[in-house]
N, C-alpha and C positions, 0 to 999 in steps of 0.2 A: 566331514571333509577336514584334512589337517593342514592348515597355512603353511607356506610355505615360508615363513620368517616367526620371529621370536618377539617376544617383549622388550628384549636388549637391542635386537636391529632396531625395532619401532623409535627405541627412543636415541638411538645414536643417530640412527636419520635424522628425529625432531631437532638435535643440538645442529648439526648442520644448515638443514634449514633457517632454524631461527638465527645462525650467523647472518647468512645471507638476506634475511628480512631485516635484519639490522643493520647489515652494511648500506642495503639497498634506502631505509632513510623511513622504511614502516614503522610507525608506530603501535602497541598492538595491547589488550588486556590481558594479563594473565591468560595461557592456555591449556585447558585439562583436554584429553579425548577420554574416548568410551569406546572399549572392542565390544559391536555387540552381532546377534547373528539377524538371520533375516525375518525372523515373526517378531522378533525386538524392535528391528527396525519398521516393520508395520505397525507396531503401535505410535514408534514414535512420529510415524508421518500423519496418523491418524490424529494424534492429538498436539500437531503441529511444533515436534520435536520438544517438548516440554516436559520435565521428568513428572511434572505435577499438573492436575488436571480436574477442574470438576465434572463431575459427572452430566453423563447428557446422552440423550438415545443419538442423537447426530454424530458423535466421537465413534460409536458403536457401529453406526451405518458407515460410517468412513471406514472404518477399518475391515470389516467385512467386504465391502469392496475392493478396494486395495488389495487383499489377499486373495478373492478370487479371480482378479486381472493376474497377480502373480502367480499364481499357480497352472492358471492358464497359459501362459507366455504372453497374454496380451499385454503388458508393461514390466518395467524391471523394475530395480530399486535404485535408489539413488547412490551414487559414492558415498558420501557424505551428507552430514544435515548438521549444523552451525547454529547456535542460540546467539541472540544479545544477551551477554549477561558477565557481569565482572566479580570471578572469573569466568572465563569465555568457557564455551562446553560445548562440545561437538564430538560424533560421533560415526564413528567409523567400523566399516560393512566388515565380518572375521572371516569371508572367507574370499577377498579381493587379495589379489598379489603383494610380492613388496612394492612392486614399482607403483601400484595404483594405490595404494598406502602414500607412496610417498607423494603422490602427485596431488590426492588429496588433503596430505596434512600442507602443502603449501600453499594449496587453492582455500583451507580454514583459515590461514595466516591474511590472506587479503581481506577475506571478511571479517576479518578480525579488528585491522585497519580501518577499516568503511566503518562500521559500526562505531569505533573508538571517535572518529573523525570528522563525519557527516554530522552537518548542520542537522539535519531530521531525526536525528538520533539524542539529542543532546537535553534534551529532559526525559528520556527513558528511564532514568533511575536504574541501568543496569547491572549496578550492587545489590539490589534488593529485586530482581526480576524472579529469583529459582522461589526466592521466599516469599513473596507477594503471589504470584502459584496457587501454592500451597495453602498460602492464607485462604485463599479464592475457594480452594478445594476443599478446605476443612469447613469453612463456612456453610455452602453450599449443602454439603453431608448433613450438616446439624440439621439443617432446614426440612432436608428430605425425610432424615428418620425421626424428626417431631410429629408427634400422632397429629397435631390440629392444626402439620400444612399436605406433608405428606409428599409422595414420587410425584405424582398428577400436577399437583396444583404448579410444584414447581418447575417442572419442565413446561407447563403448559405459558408460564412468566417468561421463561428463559426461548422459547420459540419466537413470543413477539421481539424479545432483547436482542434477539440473533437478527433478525430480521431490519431492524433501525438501528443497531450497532453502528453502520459506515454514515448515518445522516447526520452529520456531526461535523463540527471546526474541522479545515481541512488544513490550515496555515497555522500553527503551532506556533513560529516565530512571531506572529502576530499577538500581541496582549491583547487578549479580551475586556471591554468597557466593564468597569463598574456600573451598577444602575444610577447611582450618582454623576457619572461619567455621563453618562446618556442623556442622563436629564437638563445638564448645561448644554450637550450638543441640540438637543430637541428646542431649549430655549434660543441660545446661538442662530438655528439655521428659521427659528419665526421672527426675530426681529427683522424689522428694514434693515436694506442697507443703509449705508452713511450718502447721503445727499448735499452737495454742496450747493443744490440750489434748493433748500426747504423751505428755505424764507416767500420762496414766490413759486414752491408748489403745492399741490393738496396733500394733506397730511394723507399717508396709505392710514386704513384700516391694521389693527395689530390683532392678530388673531395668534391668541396662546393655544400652545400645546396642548395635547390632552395626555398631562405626568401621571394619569391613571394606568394609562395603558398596558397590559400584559401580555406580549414582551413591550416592553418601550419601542425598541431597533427589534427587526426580524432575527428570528433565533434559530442558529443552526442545531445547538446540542440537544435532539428532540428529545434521547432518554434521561437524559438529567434533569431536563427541562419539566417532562412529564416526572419525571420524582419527587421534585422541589416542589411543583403544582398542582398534584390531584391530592387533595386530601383525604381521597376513602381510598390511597394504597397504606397496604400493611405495611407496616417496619421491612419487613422481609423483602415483600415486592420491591420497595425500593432500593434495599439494600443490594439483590440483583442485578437491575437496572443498572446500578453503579459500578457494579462489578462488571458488566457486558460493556459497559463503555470504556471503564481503565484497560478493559484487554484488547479492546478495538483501538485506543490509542498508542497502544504498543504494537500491534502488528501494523499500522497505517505507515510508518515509514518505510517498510521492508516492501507494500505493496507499491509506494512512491518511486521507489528508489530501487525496482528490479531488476531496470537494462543495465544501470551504473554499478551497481552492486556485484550480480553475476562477471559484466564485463570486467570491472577492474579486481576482480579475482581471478578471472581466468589471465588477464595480462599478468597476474604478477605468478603465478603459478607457473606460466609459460617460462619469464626470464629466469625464479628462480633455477627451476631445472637443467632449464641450459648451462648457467653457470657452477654447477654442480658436481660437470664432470661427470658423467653415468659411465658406469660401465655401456660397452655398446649392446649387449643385448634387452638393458634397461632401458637404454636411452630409443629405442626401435617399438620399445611397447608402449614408452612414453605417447611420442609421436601417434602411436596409433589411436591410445585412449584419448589426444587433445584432441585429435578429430574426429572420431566420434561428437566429444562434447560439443564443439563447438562449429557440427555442422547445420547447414543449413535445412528447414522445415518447409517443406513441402504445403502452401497453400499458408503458412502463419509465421509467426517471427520467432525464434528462437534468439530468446535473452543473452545468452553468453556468447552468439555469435555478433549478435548485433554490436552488443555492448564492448567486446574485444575489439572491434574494427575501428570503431570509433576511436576508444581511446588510445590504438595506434595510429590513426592519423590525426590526433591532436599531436601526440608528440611528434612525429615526421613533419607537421605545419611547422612547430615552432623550433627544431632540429635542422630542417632544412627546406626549407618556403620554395616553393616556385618563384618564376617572375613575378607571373600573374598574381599571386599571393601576397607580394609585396607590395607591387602596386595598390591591390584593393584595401590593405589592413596594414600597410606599412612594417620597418624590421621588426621581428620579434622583440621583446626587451627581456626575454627569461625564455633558459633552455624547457625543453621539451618536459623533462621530469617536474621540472618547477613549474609548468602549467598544471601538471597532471596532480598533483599535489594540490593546487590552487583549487581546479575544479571539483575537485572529490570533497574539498568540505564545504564548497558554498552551491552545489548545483543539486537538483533532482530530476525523475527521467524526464521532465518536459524542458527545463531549461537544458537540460543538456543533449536532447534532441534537437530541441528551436537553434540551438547556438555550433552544433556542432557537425549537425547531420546534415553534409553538404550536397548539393545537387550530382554532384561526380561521385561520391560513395553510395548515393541512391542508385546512380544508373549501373556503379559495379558492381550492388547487390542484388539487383534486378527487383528493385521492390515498387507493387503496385497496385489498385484497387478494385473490387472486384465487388461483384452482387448477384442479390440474386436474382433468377428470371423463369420463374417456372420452379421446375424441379430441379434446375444447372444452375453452378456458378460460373458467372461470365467476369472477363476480365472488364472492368470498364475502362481504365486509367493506366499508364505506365508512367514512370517518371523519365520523360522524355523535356526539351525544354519546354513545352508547352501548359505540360500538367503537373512538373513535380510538386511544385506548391501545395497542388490540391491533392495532392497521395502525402505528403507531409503533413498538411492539418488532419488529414483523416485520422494519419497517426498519431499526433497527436492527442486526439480526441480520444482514444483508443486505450492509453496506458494510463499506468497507475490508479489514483482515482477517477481517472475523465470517466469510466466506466459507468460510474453509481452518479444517477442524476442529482442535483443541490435543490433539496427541499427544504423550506424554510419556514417557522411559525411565524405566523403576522399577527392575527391576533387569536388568543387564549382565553376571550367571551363575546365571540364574536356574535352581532344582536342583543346583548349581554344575557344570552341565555348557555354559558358555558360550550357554546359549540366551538370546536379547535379549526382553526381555520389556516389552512397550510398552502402557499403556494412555491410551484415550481419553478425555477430559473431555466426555460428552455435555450438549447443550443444550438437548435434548428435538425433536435433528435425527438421525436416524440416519444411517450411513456408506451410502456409496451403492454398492454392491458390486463393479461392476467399477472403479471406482476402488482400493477394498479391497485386491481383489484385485493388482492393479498396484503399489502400492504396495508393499505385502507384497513382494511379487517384488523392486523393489528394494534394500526393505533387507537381505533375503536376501542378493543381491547383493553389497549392500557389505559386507556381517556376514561373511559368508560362514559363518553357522553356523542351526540352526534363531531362524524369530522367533515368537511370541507375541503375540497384542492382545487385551485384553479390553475391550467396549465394552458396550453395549445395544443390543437387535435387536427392536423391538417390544414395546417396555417391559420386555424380559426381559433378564438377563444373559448374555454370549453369548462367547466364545472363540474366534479363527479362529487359523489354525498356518499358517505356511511352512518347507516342507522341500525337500529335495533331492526329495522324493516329489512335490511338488504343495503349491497351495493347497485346504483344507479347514475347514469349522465343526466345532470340537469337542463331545461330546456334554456335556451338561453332569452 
């Protein structure tokens, strides 16, 4: 199929645009695209838009999928697909219009922004993302064609890494304790407190710490954690390990940060266009491809719709407030654009859901909660005043990481006979069992010694055990 525009339209478009992202106040990293076609474009969604990749039967089964949904008609392909990486790299579909060209290369220019801007992006290191890749991928290669590790062994490592990749720090902005650190707080929180009446009371008992302990404080980063601490992994194994968590801490902001992300791509996409000037038979296919993108999903949320709405009624609050609005939150003290700016680099989707996602935008989206009951899903919740709160926490719970439960090491000899002993921070979600189950398996795996988790199982406390024997619930 032959495009209907040139390499010189392409780029006389881009100089336009990038006027207007600059007038408009975006900040943005260097930007290259990539005209590619559409089984190009299936590799690169398979291997998460990445031009470098290491090897993995999982990359393979993605993409095989992917292609026979597309061939089928059962999904399409996407506009676009946008890297963190300085310079920016993003890639665009050769046989899309000009106008969906152009509509995409300004919906790259806001993620372009976000990425450059957001708190959750800001140790990405993404000057060294394409190269670090690569690194990942050449590494990994050596590994597989050394006769005495071999395909097997190391994909069979790389299953468990994939699998405990997200169990891991979730708050980035937060410095992590030295063990030194820990060890004054553990001292710290045994001493008494200060009594000012000691003289005429009983001295407390002082019970020390116990500074042996492994971890000191419960440990979120389990594959690191397991790297630093099992002494029978190879070099290799762990070097793995390490590699599945540097690449799980690069993708964790984009999964943070999806409604915010999408949304203020698509808002700024939308102004640029407008301000552009289209011809009108442009400007008509515009309009068609924004709504598409940014309609609503039938039974689940759609990110760009969500996240657009939003970010236009942050600015319309502080553009131009209701009564009532002023009453509850007083004047604005900054226009609308200088909220939206503010917010983009200090929020992510929960905070900018808790803080923005107002009961009257809930009821104009019609969003609600729902479960199952048999083989139907039933509405249970609308956001009505009665329940929206509780259709808000649900969603909450729901995005970015709330997904993947917070499991934590406690102790690493626990009985002191090297059993890993993990428990769960329940949210009043229980684990879902054969996931449970799986898991277990591979930390087993990489422990290689028995594991432990205690969680809640129906509002009861509940103990499951992985051993060379099997997975089982412990009695209590």
């Amino acid at each position: 199929m032959t495009p209907s525009w040139t390499l010189q339209d392409l780029q006389q478009w881009d100089e336009r645009i990038r006027a207007r992202v600059e007038a408009f106040g975006l900040s943005y990293f260097p930007q290259e695209f990539e005209i590619c076609d559409p089984e190009q474009m299936l590799g690169y969604m398979a291997y998460h838009g990445l031009p470098a990749q290491y090897p993995h039967w999982s990359f393979g089964k993605a993409y095989e999928r992917l292609k026979t949904l597309y061939h089928y008609g059962v999904s399409g392909l996407p506009y676009e697909m946008v890297i963190n990486s300085d310079p920016a790299l993003a890639y665009l579909m050769r046989d899309n219009s000009l106008c969906l060209q152009i509509l995409t290369m300004a919906h790259v220019y806001g993620h372009n922004d976000f990425f450059r801007n957001n708190f959750m992006f800001r140790d990405t290191r993404p000057e060294f993302t394409i190269g670090l890749f690569k690194l990942h991928a050449d590494r990994v290669r050596d590994y597989v064609e050394d006769p005495s590790i071999g395909l097997q062994q190391v994909e069979e490592t790389l299953d468990a890494a994939h699998a405990l990749s997200l169990q891991c720090r979730r708050y980035g902005a937060i410095r992590k304790l030295t063990r030194a650190e820990q060890e004054e707080h553990a001292l710290a929180a045994a001493a008494p407190p200060h009594d000012p009446y000691a003289r005429i009371h009983k001295r407390p008992e002082y019970q020390a710490p116990d500074l042996s302990r492994v971890p000191l404080e419960p440990e979120e980063d389990l594959l690191l954690f397991i790297a630093e601490h099992n002494p029978y992994l190879s070099e290799w194994q762990r070097d793995l390990l390490r590699i599945a968590h540097q690449q799980a801490q690069y993708f964790i902001p984009q999964l943070e940060t999806k409604i915010m992300n999408e949304g203020w791509a698509s808002y700024w996409h939308y102004r640029i266009l407008n301000s552009l000037e289209l011809p009108e038979s442009l400007y008509l296919e515009f309009l068609v491809h924004h709504n598409q993108v940014l309609r609503p999903q039938s039974g689940g949320i759609n990110p760009y719709h969500l996240g657009f709405k939003i970010w236009q009624g942050i600015e319309r609050r502080y553009d131009a407030p209701t009564e009532d609005e002023i009453r509850q939150h007083g004047t604005p003290e900054m226009s609308g654009v200088e909220k939206l700016f503010e917010v983009r680099q200090t929020d992510r989707d929960v905070s900018f859901l808790r803080r923005f996602l107002t009961p009257a935008l809930m009821r104009e989206l019609d969003l609600f909660e729902y479960q199952r009951e048999g083989d139907k899903l039933v509405v249970s919740k609308v956001s009505d005043e009665e329940h929206w709160e509780e259709v808000k926490r649900t969603l909450l719970q729901n995005v970015g990481m709330g997904t993947v439960p917070v499991i934590r090491i406690a102790d690493a000899d626990f009985r002191h006979n090297r059993v890993l002993l993990i428990e769960h921070e329940h949210d009043g979600r229980d684990l879902q069992p054969e996931y449970l189950e799986k898991t277990m398996g591979y930390l087993f795996q990489l422990w290689g010694r028995p594991v432990l988790l205690k969680t809640r199982l129906h509002g009861q406390p509940a103990t499951f055990s992985r051993t060379e024997s099997g997975f089982e619930q412990l009695k209590s």
